[in-house]
C-alpha positions as CSV (number, residue, x, y, z in Angstrom):
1,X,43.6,90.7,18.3
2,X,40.3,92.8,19.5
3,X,38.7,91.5,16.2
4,X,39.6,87.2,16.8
5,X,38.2,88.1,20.8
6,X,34.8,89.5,18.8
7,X,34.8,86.4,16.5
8,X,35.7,84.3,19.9
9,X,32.7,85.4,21.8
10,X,30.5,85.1,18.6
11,X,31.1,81.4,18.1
12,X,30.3,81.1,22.0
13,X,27.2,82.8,21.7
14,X,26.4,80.9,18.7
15,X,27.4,77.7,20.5
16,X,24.8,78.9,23.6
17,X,22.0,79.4,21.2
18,X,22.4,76.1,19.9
19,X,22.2,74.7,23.1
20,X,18.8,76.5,24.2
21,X,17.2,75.4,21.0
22,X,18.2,71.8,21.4
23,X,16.8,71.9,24.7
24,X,13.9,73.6,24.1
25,X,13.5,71.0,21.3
26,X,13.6,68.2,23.5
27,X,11.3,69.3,26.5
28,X,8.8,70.7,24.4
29,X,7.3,67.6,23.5
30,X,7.3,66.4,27.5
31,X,5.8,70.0,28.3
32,X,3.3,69.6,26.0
33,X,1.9,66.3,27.2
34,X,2.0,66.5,30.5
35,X,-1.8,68.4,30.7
36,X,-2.8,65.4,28.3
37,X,-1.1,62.8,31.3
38,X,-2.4,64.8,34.0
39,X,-6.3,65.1,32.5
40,X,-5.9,61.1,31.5
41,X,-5.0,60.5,35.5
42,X,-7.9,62.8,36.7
43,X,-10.4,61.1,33.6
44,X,-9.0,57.7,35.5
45,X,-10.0,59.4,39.0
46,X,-13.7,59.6,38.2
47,X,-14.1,56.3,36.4
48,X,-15.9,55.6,39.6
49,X,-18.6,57.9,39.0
50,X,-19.3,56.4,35.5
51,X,-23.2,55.7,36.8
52,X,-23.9,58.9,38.9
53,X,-27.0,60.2,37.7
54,X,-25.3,63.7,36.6
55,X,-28.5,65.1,34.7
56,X,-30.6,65.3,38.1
57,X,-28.0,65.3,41.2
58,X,-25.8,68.1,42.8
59,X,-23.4,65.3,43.8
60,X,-22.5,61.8,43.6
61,X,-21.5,58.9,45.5
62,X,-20.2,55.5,45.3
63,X,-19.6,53.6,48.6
64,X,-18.0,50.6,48.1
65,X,-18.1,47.3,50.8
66,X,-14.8,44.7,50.4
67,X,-15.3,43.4,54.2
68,X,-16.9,42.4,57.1
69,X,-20.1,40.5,57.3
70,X,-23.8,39.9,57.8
71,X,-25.4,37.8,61.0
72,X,-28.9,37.0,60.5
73,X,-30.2,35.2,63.6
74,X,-27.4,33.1,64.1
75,X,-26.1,32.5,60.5
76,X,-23.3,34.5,59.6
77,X,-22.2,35.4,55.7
78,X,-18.9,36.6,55.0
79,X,-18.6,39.5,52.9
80,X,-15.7,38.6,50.6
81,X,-17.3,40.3,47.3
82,X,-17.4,44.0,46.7
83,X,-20.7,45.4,47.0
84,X,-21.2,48.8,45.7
85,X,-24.2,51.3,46.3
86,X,-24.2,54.0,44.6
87,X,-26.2,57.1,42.9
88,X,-26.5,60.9,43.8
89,X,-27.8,64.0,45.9
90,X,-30.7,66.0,44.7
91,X,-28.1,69.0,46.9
92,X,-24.9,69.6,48.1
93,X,-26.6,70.0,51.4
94,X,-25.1,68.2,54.7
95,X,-29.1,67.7,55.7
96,X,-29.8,64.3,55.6
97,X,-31.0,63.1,52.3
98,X,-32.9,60.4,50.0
99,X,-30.5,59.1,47.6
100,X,-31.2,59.4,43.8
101,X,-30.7,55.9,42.2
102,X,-27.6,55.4,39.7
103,X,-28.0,56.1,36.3
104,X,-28.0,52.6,34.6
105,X,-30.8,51.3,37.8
106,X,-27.9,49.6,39.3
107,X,-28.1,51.6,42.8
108,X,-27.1,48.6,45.0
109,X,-24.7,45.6,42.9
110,X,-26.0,42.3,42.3
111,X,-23.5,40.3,44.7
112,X,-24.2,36.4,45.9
113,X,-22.7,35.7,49.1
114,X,-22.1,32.3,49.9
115,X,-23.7,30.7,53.1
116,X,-21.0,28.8,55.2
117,X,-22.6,25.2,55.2
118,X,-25.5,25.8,53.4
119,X,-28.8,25.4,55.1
120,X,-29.0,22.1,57.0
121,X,-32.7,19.8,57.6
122,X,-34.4,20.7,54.2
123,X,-33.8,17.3,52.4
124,X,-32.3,17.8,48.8
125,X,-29.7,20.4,49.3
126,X,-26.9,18.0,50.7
127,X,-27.9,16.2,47.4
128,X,-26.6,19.1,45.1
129,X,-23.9,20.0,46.7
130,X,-25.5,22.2,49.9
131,X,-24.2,25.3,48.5
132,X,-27.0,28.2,48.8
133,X,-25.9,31.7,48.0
134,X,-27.7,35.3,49.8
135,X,-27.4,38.3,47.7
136,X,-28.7,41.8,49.5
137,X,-30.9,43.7,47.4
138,X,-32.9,46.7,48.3
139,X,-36.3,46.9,49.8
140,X,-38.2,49.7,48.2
141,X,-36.8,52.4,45.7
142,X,-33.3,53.9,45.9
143,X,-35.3,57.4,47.5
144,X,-35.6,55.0,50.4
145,X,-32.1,55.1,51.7
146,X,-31.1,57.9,53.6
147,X,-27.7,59.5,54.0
148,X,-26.8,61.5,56.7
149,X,-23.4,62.8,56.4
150,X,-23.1,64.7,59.4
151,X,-23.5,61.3,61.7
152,X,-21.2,59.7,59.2
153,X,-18.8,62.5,60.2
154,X,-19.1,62.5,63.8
155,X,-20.5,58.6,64.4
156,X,-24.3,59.7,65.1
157,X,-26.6,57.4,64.7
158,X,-28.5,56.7,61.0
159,X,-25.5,57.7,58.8
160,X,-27.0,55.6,56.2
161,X,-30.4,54.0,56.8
162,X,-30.5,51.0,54.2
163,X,-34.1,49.3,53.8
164,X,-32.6,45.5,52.3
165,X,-34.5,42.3,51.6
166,X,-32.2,39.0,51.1
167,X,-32.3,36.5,48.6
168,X,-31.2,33.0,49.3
169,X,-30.4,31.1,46.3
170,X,-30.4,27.3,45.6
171,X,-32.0,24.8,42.9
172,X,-34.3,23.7,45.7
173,X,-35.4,26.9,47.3
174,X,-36.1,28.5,43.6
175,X,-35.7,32.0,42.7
176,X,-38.6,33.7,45.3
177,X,-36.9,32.6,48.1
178,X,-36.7,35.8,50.6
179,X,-36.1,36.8,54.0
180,X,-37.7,40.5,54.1
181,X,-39.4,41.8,51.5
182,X,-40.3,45.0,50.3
183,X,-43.0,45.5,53.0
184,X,-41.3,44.0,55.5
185,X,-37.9,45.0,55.3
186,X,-34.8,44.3,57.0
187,X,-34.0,47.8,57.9
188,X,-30.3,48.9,58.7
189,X,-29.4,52.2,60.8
190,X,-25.8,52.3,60.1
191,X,-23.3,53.9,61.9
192,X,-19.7,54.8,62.0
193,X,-19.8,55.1,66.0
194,X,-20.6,52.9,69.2
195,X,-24.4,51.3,68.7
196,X,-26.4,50.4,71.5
197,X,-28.5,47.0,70.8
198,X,-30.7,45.6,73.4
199,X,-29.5,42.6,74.8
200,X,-28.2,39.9,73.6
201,X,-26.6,42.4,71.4
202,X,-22.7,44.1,72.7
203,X,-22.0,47.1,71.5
204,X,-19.8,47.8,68.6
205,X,-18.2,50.5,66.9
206,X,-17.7,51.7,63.4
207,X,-15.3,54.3,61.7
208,X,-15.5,57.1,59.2
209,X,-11.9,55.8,58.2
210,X,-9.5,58.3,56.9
211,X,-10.1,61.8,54.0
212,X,-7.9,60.7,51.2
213,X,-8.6,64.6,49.0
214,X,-7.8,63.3,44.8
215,X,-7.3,65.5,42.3
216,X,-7.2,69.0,44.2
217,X,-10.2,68.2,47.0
218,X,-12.1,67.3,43.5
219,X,-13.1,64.3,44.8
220,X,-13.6,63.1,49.0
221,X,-12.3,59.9,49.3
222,X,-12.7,58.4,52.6
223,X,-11.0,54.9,53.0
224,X,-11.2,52.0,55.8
225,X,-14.4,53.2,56.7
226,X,-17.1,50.9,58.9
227,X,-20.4,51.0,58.9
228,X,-22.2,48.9,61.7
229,X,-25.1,47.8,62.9
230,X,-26.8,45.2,65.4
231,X,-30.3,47.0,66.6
232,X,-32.3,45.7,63.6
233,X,-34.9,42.8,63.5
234,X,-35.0,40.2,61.0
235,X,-38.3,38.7,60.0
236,X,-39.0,34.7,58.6
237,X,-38.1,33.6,55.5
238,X,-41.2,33.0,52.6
239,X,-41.6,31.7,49.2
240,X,-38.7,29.3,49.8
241,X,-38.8,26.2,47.7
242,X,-41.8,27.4,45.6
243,X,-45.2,25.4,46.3
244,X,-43.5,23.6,49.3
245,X,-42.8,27.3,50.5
246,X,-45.4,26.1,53.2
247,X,-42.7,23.4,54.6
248,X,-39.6,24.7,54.0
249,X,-40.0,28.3,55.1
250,X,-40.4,26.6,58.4
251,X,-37.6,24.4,58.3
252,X,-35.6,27.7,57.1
253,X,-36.3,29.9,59.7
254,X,-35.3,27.3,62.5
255,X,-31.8,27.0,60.8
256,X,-30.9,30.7,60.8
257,X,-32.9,31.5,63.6
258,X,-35.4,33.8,62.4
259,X,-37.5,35.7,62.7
260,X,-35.4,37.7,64.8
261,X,-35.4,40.2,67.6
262,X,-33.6,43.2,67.6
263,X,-30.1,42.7,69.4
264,X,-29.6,39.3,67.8
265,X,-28.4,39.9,64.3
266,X,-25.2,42.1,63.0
267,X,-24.3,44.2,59.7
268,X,-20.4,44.8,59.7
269,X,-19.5,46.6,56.4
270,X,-16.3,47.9,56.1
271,X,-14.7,49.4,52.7
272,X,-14.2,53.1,51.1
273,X,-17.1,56.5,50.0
274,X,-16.1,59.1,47.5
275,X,-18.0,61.9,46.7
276,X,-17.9,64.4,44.1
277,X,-19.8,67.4,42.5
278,X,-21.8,65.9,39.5
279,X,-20.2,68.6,37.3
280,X,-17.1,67.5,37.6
281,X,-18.3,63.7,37.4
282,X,-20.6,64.9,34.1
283,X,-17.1,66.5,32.6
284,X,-14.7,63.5,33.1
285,X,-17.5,60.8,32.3
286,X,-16.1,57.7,29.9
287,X,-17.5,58.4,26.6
288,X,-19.5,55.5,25.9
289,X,-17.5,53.1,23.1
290,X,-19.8,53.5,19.7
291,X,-21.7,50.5,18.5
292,X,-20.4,48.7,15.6
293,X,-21.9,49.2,12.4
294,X,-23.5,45.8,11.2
295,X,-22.2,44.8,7.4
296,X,-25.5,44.1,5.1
């Protein structure tokens, strides 16, 4: 009897054993590739960052604009494209500092905007349909803009001073058509608080939005942010419609309603900044996809 009880618990133990090897057989594999999911989501994370300039920044940034819109005199542009500015921080330092330009040169996107109705009284536009595009582009080097992230934080004044030229685009105004320019630039003082514009101008208030913390505090993600302005002047428009620049810069300006006093214009820009160390940026970096070989 003692000797079938032995043989008894044997085949139990034997039955146990087979048991914890099948199991171990079947989440070993799921064990093993979870780091490989976890590193492809925090790889996915950064994708963002793809641009920071990693070789001579502490940090990066990538602030992205999906809303809100731009009044120049009294011609207002939707924003209804993403804009995205980005680049880096020579420090890590909460002192306001000059940005260093993204990697590839494209600091500030390349974004047409179109103008609601077009520009009216400059004969030939209604012909071609009267659709004119304005596309924001920066006024000066990327060391020009200025980030404070301490008045971002606690809605001071200048969390993000943004020197901008804009381009208005149509067959008749030609391709040097400007309002601002690099030495006279449309200058933003953004904030995330209550600005105070000299009259005509109300005030208005931004946001710093919400922290979203990814991947372990890795990376500050602060979304529904709004960055506003309306205490900036706005200057006349020049080289519009190329060697007639002379009459239709003119006509322009009387349409939108520049040049323009400070208090009479508005930049709304609502949308999402992350920030990360460039390390970390530098180490989850897309590997570039190898050119293909040519046959000869």
């Amino acid at each position: 009897m003692r000797v079938r009880f032995e043989r008894f618990f044997d085949r139990q133990a034997a039955a146990r054993r087979r048991v914890l090897v099948l199991a171990l057989a079947v989440l070993a594999p799921l064990a093993a590739a979870s780091p490989a999911l976890a590193t492809a989501k925090v790889k996915e994370d950064f994708v963002p960052f793809a641009d920071c300039p990693v070789e001579s920044a502490a940090a990066c940034v990538v602030a992205t604009t999906t809303g809100g819109e731009f009044v120049l005199g009294h011609k207002a542009v939707a924003i209804n494209k993403t804009i995205t500015l980005q680049g880096g921080f020579a420090t890590e330092a909460v002192t306001p500092q000059a940005l260093v330009g993204a990697a590839d040169g494209d600091t500030l996107s390349n974004t047409p905007l179109t103008v609601p109705g077009g520009l009216v009284g400059i004969e030939g536009l209604q012909a071609i349909g009267g659709e004119v595009t304005a596309t924001a582009e920066l006024a000066g080097p990327p060391s020009s803009i200025i980030i404070n992230k301490v008045a971002f934080l606690f809605g001071k004044p200048d969390a993000v001073t943004l020197p901008l030229k804009v381009k208005l685009t149509n067959e008749v105004l030609g391709e040097e058509c400007y309002v601002g320019s690099d030495a006279e630039p449309i200058v933003l003082h953004l904030t995330t608080g209550t600005t105070s514009p000299p009259f005509p101008g109300q005030p208005i208030t931004g946001s710093k939005g919400t922290l979203d913390e990814v991947d372990r505090d890795n990376i500050r993600d602060f979304v529904d942010t709004s960055l506003v302005d309306n205490d900036f002047a706005v200057p006349g428009a020049t080289g519009c419609g190329g060697s007639l620049s002379f009459l239709i810069d003119p006509i322009l300006d009387a349409d939108v309603g520049i040049p323009a006093e400070a208090g009479s214009s508005t930049a709304i820009m609502k949308g999402a900044l992350e920030e990360t160390e460039a390390a970390l940026a530098k180490k989850y970096k897309p590997k570039q996809p190898k050119p293909k070989k040519t046959k000869k």
